[in-house]
BATI-854970 format. One record per residue: x negated, y negated, z of N, C-alpha, C in turn. Coordinates in Angstrom, 2 decimals, always signed. Example, Ala and Ser with C-alpha at 12.3 -4.5 7.8 and 13.67 -1.06 7.14 Angstrom:
REM residues 2
+---------+---------+---------+---------+----------+---------+---------+---------+---------+
|  n.east | n.north |    n.up | ca.east | ca.north |   ca.up |  c.east | c.north |    c.up |
+---------+---------+---------+---------+----------+---------+---------+---------+---------+
|  -13.19 |   +5.69 |   +7.80 |  -12.30 |    +4.50 |   +7.80 |  -13.20 |   +3.30 |   +7.80 |
|  -12.85 |   +2.25 |   +7.08 |  -13.67 |    +1.06 |   +7.14 |  -12.90 |   -0.03 |   +7.87 |
+---------+---------+---------+---------+----------+---------+---------+---------+---------+
***
This chain:
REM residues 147
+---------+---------+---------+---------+----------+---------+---------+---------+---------+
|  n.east | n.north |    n.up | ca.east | ca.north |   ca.up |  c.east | c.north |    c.up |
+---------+---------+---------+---------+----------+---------+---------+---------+---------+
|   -0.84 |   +1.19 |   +0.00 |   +0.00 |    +0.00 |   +0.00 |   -0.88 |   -1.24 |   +0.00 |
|   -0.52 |   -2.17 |   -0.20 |   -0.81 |    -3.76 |   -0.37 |   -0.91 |   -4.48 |   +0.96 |
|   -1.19 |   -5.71 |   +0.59 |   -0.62 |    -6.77 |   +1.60 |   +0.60 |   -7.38 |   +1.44 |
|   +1.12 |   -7.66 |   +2.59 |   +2.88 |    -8.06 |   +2.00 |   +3.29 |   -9.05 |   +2.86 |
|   +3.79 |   -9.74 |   +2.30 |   +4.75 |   -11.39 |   +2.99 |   +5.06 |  -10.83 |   +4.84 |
|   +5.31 |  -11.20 |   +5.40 |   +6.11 |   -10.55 |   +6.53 |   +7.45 |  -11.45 |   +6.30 |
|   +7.95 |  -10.98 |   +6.50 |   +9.65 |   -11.29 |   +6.46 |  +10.64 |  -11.13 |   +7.90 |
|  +12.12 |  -12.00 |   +7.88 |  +13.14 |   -11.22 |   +8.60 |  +13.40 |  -10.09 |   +8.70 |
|  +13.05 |   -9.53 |   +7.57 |  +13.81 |    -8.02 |   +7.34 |  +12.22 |   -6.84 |   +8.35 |
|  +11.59 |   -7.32 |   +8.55 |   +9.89 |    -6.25 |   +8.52 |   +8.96 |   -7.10 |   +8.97 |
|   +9.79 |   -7.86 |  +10.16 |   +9.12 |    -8.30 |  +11.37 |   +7.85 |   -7.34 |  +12.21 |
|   +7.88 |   -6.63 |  +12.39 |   +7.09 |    -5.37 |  +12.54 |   +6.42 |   -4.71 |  +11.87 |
|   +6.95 |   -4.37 |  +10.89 |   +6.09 |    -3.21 |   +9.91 |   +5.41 |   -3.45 |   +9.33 |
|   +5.81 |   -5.03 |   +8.33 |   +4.78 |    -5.54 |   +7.65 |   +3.26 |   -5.47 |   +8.33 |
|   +3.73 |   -6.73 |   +9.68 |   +2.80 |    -7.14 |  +10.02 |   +1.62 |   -5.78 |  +10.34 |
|   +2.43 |   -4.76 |  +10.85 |   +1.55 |    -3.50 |  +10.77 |   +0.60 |   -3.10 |   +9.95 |
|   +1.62 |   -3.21 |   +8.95 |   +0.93 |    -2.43 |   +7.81 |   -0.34 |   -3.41 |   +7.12 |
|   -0.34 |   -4.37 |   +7.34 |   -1.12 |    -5.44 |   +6.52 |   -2.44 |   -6.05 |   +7.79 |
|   -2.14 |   -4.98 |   +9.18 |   -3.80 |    -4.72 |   +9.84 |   -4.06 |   -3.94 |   +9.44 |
|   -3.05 |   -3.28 |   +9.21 |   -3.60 |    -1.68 |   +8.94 |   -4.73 |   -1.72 |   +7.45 |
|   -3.96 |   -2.29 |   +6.38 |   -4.71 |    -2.57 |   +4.98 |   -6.01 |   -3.08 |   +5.33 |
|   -5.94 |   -4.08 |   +6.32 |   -7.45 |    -4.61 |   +5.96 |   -8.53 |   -3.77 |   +6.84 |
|   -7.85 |   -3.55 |   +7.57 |   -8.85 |    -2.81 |   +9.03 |   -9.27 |   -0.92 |   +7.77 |
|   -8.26 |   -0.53 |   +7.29 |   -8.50 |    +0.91 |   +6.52 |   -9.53 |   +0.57 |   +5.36 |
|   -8.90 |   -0.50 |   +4.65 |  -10.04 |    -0.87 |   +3.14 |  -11.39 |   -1.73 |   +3.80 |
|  -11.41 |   -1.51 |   +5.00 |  -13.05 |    -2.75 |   +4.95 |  -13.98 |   -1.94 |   +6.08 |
|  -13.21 |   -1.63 |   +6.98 |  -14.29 |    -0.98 |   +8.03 |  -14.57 |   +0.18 |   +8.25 |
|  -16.14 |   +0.59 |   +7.62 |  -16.38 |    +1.86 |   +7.04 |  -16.50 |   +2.79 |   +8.14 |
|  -15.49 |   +3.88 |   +7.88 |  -16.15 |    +4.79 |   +8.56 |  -17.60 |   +5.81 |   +8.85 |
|  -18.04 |   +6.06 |  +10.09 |  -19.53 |    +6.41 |   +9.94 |  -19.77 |   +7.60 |   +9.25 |
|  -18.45 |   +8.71 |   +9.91 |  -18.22 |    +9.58 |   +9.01 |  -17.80 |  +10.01 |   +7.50 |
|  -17.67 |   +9.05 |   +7.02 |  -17.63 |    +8.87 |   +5.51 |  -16.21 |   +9.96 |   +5.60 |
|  -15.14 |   +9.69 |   +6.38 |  -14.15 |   +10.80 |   +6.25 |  -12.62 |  +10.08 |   +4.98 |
|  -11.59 |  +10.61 |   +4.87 |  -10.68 |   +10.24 |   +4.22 |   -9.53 |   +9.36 |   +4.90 |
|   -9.73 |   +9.87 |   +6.20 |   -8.43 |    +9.70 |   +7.64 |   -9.32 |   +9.40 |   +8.62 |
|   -9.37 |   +7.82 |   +9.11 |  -10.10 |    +7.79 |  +10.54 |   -8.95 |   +7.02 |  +11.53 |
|   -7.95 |   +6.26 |  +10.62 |   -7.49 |    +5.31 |  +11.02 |   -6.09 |   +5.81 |  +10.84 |
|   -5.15 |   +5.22 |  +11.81 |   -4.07 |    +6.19 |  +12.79 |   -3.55 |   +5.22 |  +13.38 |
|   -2.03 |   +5.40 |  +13.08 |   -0.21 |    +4.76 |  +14.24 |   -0.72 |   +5.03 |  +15.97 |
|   -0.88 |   +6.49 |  +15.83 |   -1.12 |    +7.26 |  +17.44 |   -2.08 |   +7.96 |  +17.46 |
|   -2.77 |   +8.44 |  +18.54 |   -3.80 |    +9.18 |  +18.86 |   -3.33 |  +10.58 |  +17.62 |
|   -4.15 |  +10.90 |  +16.95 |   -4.20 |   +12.30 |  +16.35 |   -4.62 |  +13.68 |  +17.24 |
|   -2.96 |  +14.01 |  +17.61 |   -2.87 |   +15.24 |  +18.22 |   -3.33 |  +16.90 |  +17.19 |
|   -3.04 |  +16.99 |  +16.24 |   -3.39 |   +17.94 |  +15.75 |   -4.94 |  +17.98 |  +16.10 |
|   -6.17 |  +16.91 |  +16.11 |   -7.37 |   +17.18 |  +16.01 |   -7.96 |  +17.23 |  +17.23 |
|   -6.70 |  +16.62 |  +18.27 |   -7.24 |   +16.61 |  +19.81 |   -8.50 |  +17.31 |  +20.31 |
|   -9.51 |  +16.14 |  +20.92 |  -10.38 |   +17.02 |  +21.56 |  -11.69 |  +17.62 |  +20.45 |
|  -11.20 |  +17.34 |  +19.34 |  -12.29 |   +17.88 |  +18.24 |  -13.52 |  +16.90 |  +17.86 |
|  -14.71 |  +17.60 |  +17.99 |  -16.00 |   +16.46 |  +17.14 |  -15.50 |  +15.73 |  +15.66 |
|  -14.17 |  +16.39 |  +15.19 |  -14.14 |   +15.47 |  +13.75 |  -13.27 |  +14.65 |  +14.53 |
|  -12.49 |  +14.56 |  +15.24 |  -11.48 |   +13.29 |  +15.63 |  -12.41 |  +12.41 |  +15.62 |
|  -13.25 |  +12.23 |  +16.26 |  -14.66 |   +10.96 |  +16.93 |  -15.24 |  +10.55 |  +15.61 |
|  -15.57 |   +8.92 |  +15.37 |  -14.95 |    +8.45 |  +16.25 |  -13.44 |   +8.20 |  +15.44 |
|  -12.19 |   +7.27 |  +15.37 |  -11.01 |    +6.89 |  +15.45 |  -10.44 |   +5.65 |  +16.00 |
|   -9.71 |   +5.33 |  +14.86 |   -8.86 |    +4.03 |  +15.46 |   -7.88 |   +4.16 |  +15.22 |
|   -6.80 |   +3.76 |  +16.46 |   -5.79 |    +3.83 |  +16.81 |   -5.05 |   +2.48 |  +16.47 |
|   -4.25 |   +2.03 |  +15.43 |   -3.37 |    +0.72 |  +15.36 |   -2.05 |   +0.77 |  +16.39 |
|   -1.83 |   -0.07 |  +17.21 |   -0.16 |    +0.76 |  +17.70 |   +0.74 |   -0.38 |  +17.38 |
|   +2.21 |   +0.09 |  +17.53 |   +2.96 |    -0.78 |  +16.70 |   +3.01 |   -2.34 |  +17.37 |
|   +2.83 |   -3.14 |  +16.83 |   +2.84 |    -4.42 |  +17.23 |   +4.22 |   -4.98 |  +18.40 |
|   +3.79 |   -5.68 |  +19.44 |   +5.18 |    -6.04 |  +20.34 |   +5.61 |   -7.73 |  +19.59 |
|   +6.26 |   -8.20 |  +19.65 |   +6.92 |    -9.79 |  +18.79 |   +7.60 |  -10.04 |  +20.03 |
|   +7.28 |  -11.15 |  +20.12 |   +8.32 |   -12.33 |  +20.46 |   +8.24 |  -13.46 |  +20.27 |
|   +9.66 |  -14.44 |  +20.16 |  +10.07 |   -15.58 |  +19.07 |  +10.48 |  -16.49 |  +20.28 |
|  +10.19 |  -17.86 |  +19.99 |  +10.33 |   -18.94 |  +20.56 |  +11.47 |  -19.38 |  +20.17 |
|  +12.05 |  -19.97 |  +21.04 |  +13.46 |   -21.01 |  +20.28 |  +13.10 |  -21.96 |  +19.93 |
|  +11.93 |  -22.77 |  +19.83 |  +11.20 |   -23.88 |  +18.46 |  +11.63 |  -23.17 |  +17.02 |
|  +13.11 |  -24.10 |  +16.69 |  +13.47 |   -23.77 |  +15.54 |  +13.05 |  -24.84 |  +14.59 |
|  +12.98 |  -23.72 |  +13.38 |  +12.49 |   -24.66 |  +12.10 |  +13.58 |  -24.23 |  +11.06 |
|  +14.86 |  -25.41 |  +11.38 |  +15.73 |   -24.83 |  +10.43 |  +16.34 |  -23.53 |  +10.44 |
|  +15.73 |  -22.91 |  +10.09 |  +16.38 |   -21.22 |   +9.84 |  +15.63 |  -20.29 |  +10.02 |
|  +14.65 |  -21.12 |  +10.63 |  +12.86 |   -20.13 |  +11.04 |  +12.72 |  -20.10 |  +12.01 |
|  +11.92 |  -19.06 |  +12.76 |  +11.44 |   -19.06 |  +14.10 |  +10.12 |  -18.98 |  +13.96 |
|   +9.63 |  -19.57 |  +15.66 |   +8.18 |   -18.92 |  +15.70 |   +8.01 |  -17.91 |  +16.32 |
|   +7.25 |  -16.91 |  +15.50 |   +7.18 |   -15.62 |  +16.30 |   +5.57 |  -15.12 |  +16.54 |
|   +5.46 |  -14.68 |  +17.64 |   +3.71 |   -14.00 |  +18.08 |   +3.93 |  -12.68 |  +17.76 |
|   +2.55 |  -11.90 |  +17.33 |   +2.80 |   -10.61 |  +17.42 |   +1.59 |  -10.06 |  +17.84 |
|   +1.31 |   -9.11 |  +19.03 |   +0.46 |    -8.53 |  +19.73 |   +0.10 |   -7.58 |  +18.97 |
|   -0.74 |   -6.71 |  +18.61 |   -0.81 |    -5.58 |  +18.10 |   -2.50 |   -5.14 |  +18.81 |
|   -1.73 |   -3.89 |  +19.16 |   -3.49 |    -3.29 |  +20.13 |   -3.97 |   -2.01 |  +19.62 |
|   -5.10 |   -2.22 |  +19.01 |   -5.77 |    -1.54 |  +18.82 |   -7.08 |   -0.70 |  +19.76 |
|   -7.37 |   +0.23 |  +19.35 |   -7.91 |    +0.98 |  +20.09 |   -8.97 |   +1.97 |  +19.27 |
|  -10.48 |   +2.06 |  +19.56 |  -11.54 |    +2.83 |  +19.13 |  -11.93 |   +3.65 |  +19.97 |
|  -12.00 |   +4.93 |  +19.60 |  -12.69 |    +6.02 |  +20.69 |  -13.45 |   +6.89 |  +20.31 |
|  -14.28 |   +7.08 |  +20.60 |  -15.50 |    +7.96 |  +20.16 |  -16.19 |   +8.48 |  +21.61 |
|  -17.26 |   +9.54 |  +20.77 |  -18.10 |   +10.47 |  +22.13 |  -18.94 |   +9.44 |  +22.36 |
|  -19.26 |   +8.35 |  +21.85 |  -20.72 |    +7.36 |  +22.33 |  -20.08 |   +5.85 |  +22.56 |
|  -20.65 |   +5.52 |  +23.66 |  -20.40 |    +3.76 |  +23.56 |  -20.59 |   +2.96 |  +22.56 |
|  -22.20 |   +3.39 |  +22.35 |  -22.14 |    +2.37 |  +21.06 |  -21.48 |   +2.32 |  +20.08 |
|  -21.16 |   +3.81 |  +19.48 |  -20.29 |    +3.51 |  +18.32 |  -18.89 |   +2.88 |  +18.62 |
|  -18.35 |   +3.40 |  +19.74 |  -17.33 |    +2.27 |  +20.03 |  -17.45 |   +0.87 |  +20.18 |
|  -18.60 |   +0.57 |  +20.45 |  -18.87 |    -1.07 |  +19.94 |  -19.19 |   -1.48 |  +18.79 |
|  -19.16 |   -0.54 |  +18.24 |  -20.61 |    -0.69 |  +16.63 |  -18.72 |   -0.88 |  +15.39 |
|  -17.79 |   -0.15 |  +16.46 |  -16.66 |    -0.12 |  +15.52 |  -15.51 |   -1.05 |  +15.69 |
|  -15.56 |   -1.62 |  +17.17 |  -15.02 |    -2.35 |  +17.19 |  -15.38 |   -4.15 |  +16.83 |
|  -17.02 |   -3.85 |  +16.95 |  -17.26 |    -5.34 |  +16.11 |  -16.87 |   -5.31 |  +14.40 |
|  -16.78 |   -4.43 |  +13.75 |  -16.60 |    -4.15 |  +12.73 |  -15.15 |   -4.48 |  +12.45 |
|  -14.47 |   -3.83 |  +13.04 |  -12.83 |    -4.08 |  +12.90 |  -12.77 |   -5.90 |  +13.59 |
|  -13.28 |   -6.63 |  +14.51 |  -12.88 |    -7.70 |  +14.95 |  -13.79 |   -8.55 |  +13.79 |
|  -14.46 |   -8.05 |  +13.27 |  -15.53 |    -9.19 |  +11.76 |  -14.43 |   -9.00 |  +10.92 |
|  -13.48 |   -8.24 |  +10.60 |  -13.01 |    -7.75 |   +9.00 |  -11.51 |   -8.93 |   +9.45 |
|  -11.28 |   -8.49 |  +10.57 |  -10.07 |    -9.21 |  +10.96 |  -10.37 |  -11.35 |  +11.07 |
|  -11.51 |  -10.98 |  +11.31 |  -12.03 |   -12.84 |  +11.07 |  -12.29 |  -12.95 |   +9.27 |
|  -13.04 |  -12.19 |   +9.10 |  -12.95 |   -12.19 |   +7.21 |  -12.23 |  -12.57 |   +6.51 |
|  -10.91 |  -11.54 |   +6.92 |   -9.58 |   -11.20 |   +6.19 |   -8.62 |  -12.66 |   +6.51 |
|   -8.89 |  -13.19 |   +7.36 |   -7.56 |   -14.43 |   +7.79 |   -7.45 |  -14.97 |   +6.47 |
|   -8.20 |  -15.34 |   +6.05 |   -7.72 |   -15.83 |   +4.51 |   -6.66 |  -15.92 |   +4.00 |
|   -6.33 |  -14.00 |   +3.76 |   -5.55 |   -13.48 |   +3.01 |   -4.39 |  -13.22 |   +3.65 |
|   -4.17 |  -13.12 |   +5.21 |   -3.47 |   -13.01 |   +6.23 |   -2.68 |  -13.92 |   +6.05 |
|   -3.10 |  -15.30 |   +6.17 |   -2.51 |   -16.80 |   +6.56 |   -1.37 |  -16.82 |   +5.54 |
|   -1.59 |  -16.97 |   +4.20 |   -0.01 |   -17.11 |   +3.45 |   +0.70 |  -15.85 |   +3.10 |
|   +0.24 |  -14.79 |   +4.38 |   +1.71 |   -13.75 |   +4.35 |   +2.33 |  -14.02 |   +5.46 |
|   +2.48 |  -14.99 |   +6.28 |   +2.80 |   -15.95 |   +7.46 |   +2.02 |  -15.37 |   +8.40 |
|   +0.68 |  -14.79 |   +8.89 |   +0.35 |   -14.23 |   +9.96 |   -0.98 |  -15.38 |   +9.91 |
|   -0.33 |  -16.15 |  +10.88 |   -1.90 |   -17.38 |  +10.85 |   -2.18 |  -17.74 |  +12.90 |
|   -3.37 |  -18.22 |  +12.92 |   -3.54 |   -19.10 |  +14.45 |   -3.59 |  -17.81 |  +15.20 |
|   -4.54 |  -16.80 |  +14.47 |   -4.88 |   -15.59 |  +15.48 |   -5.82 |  -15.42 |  +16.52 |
|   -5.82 |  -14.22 |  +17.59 |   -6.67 |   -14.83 |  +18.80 |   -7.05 |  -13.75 |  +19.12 |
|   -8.09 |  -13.48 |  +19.51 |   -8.71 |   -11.90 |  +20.11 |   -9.10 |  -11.13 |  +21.60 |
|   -8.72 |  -10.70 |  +21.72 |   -8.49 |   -10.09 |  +23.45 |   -9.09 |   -8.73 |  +23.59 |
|  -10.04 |   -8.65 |  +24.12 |  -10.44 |    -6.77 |  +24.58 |  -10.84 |   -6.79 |  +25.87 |
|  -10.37 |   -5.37 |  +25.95 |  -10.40 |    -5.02 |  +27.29 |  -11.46 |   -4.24 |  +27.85 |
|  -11.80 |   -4.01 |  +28.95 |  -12.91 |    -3.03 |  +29.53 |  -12.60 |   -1.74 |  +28.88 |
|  -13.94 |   -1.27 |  +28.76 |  -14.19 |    +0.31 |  +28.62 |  -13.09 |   +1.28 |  +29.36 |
|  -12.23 |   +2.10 |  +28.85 |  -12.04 |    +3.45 |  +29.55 |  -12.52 |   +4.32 |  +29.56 |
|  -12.87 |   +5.52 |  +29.84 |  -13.46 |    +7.21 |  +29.62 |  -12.41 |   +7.67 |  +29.76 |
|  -12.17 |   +8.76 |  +29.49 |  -11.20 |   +10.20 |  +29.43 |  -12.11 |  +11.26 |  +29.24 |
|  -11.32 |  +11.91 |  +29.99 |  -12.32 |   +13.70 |  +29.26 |  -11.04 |  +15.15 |  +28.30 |
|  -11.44 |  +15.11 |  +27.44 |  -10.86 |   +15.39 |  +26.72 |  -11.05 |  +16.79 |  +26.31 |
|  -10.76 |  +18.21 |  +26.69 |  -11.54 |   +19.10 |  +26.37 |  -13.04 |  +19.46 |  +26.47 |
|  -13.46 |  +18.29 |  +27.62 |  -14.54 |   +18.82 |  +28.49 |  -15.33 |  +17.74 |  +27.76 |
|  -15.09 |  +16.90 |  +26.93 |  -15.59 |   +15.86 |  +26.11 |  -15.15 |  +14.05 |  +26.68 |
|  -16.41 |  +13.83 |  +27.30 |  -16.12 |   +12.35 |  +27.49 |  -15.70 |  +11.40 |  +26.56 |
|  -14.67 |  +10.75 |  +26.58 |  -13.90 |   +10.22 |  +25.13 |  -14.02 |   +8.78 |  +25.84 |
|  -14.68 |   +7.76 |  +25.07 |  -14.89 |    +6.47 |  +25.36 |  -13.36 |   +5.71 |  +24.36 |
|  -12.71 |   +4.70 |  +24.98 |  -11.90 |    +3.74 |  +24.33 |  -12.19 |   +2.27 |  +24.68 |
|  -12.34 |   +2.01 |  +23.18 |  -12.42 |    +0.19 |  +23.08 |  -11.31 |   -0.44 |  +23.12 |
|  -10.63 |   -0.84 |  +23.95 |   -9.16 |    -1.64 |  +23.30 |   -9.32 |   -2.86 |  +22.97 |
|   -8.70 |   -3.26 |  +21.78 |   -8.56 |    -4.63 |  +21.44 |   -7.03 |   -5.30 |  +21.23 |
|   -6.73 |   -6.47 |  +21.46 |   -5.69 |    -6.85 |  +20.66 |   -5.58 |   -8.39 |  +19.79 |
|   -5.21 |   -8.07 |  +19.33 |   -5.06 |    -9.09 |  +18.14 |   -3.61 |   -9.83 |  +18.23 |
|   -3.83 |  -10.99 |  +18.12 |   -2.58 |   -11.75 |  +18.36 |   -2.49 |  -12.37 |  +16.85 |
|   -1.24 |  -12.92 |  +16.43 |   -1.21 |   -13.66 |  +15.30 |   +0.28 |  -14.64 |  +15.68 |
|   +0.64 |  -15.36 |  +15.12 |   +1.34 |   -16.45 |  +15.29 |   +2.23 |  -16.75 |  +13.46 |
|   +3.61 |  -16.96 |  +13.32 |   +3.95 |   -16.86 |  +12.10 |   +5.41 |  -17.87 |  +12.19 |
|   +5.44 |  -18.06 |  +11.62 |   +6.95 |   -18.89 |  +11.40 |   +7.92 |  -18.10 |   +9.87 |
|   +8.43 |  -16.98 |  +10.52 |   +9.51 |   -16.49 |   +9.92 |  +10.81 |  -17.00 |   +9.81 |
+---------+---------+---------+---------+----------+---------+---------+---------+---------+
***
């Protein structure tokens, strides 16, 4: 898929789908795989050396201001992402990668209404995962739009 307007109708999905586009077409995976990038944690591979590392997009949360513009609102949209791998660094090595592509990309972002974005990450987690220490980067990405 493309990049696409965000609209009334795909308040959500768009905006999904159009991190999803830039974050899938720009930030290479180390593994040179086909599938790194993922809605939800990939349960079928749970726990496996090919899951590692992985990014997780999750569906974006919105909410709209009553600063009306006519027939428009302003709306924010959170969307948190998440990198996990067996090593720290590559969880940093991937999440600067995904937060460069997402400063890159505003460009192309801004006249599908997703503009005045802001970046937020959180501390390190661990998990053990099948006896496998599983590091997560969380990030989130804010954007700002007048739909």
């Amino acid at each position: 898929m493309a990049l696409g307007t965000v609209s009334g109708s795909v308040l959500v999905s768009q905006v999904w789908q159009n991190v999803y586009e830039v974050i899938n077409s720009n930030v290479t995976d180390p593994k040179s795989r086909t599938k790194w990038v993922y809605s939800a944690f990939p349960q079928s591979r749970k726990g496996t050396e090919d899951t590692f590392p992985c990014i997780v997009i999750e569906s974006p949360t919105i909410s709209r201001d009553n600063f009306v513009f006519g027939s428009v609102y302003r709306h924010v949209w959170s969307i948190p992402i998440s990198v996990y791998d067996t090593t720290m660094a590559t969880c940093d090595t991937v999440s600067d990668s995904v937060i460069y592509q997402i400063e890159s990309n505003k460009g192309s972002l801004s006249p599908l209404k997703m503009f005045n974005y802001d970046i937020l990450t959180t501390p390190t987690t661990h998990v053990v995962i099948d006896g496998n220490i599983i590091h997560e980067k969380r990030i989130e990405i804010q954007f700002e739009g007048v739909v």
